[in-house]
C-alpha positions as CSV (number, residue, x, y, z in Angstrom):
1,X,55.2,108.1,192.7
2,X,58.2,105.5,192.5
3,X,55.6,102.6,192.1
4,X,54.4,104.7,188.8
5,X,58.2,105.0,187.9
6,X,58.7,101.4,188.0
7,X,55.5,99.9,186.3
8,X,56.9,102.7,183.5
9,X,60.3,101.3,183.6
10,X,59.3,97.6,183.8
11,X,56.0,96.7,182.3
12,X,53.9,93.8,182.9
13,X,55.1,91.0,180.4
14,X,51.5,91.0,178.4
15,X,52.2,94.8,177.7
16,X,55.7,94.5,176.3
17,X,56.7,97.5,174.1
18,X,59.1,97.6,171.0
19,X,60.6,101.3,169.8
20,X,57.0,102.5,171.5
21,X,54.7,100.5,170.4
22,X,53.0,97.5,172.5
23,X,52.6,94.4,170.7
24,X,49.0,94.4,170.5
25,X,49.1,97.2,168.0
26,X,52.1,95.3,165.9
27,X,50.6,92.4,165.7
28,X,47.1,94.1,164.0
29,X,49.5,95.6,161.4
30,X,50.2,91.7,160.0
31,X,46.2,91.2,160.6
32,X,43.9,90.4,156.9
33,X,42.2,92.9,155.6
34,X,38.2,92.5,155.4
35,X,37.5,90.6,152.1
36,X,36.0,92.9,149.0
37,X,32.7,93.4,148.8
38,X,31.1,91.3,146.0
39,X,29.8,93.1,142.9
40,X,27.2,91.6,140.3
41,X,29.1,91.4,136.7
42,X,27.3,93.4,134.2
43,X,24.9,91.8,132.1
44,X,25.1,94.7,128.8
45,X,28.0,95.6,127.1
46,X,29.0,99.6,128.3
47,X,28.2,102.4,126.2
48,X,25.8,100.1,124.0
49,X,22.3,99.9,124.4
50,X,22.2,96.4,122.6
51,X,24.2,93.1,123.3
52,X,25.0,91.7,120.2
53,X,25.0,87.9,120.1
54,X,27.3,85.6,119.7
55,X,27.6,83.2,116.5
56,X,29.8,80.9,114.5
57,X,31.3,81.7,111.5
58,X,28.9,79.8,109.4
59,X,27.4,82.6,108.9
60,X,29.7,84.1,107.0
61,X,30.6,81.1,104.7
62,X,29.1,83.0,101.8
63,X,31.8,85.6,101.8
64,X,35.0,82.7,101.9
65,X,36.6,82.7,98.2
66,X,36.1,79.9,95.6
67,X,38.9,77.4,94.9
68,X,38.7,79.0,91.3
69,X,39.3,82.3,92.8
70,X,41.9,81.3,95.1
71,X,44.0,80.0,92.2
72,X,43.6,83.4,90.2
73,X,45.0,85.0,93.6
74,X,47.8,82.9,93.7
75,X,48.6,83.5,90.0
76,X,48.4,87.2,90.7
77,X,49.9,87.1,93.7
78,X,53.4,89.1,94.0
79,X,55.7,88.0,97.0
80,X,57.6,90.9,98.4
81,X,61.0,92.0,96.6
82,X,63.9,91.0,99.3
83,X,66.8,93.1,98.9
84,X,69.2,91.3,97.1
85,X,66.6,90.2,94.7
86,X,66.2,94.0,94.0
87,X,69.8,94.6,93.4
88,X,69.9,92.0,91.2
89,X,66.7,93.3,89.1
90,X,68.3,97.2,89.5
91,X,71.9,95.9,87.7
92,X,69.8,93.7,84.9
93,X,68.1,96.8,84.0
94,X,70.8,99.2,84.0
95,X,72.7,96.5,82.1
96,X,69.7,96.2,79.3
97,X,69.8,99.8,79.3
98,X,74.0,101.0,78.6
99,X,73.1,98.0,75.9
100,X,70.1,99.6,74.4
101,X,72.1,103.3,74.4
102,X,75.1,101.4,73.0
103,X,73.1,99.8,70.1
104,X,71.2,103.5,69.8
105,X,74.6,104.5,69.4
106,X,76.5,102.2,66.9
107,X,73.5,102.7,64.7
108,X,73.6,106.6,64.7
109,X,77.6,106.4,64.3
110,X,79.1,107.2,61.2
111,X,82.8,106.9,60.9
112,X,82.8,108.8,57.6
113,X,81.8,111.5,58.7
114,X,85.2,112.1,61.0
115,X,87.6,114.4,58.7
116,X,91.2,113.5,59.6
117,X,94.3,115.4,58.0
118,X,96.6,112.8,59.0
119,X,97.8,109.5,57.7
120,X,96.1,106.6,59.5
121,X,99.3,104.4,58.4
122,X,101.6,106.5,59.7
123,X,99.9,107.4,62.7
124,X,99.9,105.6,66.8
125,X,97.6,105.8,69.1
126,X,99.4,106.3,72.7
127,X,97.1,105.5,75.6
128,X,97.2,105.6,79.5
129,X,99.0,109.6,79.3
130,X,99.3,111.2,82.5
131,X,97.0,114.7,82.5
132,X,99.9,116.3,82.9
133,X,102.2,115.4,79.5
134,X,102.2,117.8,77.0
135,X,103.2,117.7,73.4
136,X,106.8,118.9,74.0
137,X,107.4,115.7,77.0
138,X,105.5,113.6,74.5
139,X,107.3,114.3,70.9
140,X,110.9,114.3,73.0
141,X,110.3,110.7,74.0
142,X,108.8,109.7,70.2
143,X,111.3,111.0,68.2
144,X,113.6,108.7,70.0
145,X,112.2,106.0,66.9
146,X,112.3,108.6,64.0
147,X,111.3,112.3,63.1
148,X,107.6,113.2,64.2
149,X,105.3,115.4,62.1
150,X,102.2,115.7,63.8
151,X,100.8,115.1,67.7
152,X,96.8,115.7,68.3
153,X,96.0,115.1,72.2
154,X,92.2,114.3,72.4
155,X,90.2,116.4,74.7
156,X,86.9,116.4,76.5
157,X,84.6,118.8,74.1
158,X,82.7,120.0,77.7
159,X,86.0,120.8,79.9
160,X,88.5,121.1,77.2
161,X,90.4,118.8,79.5
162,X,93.0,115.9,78.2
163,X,91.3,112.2,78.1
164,X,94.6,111.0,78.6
165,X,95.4,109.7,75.1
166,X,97.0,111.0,72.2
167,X,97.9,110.3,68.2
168,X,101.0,110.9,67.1
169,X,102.2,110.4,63.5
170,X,105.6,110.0,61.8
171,X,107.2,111.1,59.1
172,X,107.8,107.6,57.7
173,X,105.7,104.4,58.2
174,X,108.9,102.2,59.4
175,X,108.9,104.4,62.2
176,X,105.3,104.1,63.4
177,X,106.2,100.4,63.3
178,X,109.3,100.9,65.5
179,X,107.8,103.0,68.2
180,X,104.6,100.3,67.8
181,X,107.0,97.3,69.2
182,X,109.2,99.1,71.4
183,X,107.3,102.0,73.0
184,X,104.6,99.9,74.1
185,X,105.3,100.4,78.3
186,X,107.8,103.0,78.3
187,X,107.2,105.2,81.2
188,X,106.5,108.8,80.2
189,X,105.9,110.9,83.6
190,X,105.4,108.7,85.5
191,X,103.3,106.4,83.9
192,X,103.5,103.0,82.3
193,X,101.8,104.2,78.0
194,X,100.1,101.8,75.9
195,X,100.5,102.6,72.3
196,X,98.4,100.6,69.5
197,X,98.0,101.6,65.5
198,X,95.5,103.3,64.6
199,X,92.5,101.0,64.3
200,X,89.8,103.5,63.6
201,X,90.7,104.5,60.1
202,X,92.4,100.6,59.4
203,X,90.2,98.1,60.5
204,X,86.8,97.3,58.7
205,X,84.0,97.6,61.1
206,X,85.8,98.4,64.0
207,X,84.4,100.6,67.0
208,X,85.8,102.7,69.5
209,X,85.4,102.0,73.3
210,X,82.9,104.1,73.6
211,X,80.8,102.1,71.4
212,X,81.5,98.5,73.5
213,X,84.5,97.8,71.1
214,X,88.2,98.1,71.3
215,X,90.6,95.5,72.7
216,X,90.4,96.3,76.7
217,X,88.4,93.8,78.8
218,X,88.6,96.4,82.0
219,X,85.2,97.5,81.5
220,X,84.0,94.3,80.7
221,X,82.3,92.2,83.0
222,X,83.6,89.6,85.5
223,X,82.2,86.6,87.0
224,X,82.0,87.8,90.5
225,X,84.1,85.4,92.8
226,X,83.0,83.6,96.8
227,X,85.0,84.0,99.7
228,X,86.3,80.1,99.3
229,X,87.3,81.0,95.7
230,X,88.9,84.1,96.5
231,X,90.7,82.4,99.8
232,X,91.4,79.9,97.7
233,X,93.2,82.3,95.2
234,X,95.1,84.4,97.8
235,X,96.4,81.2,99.0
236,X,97.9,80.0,95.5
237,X,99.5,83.0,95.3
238,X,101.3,83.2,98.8
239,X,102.0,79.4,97.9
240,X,105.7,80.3,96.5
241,X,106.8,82.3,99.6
242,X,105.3,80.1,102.3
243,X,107.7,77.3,100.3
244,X,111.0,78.9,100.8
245,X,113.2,77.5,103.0
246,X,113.0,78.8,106.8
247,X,117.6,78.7,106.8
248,X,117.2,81.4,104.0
249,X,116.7,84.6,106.5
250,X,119.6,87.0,107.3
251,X,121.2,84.6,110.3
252,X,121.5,81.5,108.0
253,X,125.1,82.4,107.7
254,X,125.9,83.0,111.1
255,X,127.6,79.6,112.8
């Protein structure tokens, strides 16, 4: 019994054991595996009951266009519309069309046909009103260049709501000229006014803004500007700051 105890204690150095295992049986778990067994490649496509051979593509020459018809392709050929090119064909055709509903317009308009009870030489136009001016605010400030007999605010014919302009006429002509040289930027609530004669009723062929006339260039349009150009700009008109002197801050005084 203690010889058993010691072979199982100590055992022979051929036999030698790791966490239970002998070595024999750790060495056969890095062994090869038996190669695969080779299988015969199939000779028929699966699923088919017919190979079908293999040719060139001379066979199918007859089916290639022409060079007549390729050049007909290429004529009719249409490459695909990138995005910006899109934009660019979207603006031209809203631009063709306000100019086709503007010319539909000036052809139907008729200035005749506008009944007016007041004097066109006596009367100014007054642009640029705040919404919120009424006649009272508006007469106080014109009678400040002579007596005022009439004031007709113009109004959306949907909403009923002011469009922010107004006529106002004077007793006497020399006072429509007055308030035409010296009201033109007075602030009336607010709000810098722009006041013009009346053009409509004293000016051959002239049309309204509506129309595509009148003297503002807000709506018309601008040659669009780069970055450089628009750098370029922001820098010219920095220029005259950047130039001051730097001993012209709040210490230059102090010694």
């Amino acid at each position: 019994g203690n010889l058993e105890a010691a072979e199982h204690l100590h055992p022979p150095p051929h036999e030698t054991c790791i966490n239970g295992m002998s070595l024999a049986h750790i060495n056969a778990l890095f062994n090869p595996r038996p190669p695969l067994e080779f299988m015969p490649p199939y000779t028929k496509q699966l699923n088919r009951k017919k190979l079908k051979p293999y040719t060139g593509v001379s066979a199918f020459l007859d089916r290639f266009e022409s060079k007549e018809e390729q050049e007909a392709n290429l004529a009719a050929f249409k490459p695909i519309e990138q995005r910006p090119e899109r934009r660019e064909r979207i603006a031209k055709e809203r631009e063709a069309m306000v100019a086709e509903t503007l010319e539909l317009k000036k052809a139907n308009w008729v200035p005749g046909d506008y009944t007016f009870e007041t004097d066109a030489y006596k009367s100014l136009f007054v642009g640029r009103l705040s919404y919120l001016t009424d006649e009272l605010k508006l007469k106080r400030e014109m009678e400040q260049y002579g007596p005022v007999k009439n004031i007709t605010f113009v109004e959306d014919k949907n909403t009923s709501k002011p469009k922010g302009y107004a006529f106002v006429e004077f007793e006497h002509e020399r006072d429509m000229k007055t308030a035409y040289k010296h009201a033109d930027g007075r602030k009336v609530d607010g709000r810098r006014i722009l006041v013009d004669v009346e053009r409509g009723r004293t000016v051959k062929d002239w049309t309204p803004r509506k129309l595509g006339g009148g003297l503002g260039s807000s709506r018309k349009t601008k040659p669009k500007q780069t970055k450089a150009e628009k750098a370029a700009a922001a820098r010219a008109a920095a220029a005259p700051y950047r130039s001051r002197p730097a001993d012209s801050g709040r210490g230059a005084d102090r010694g």
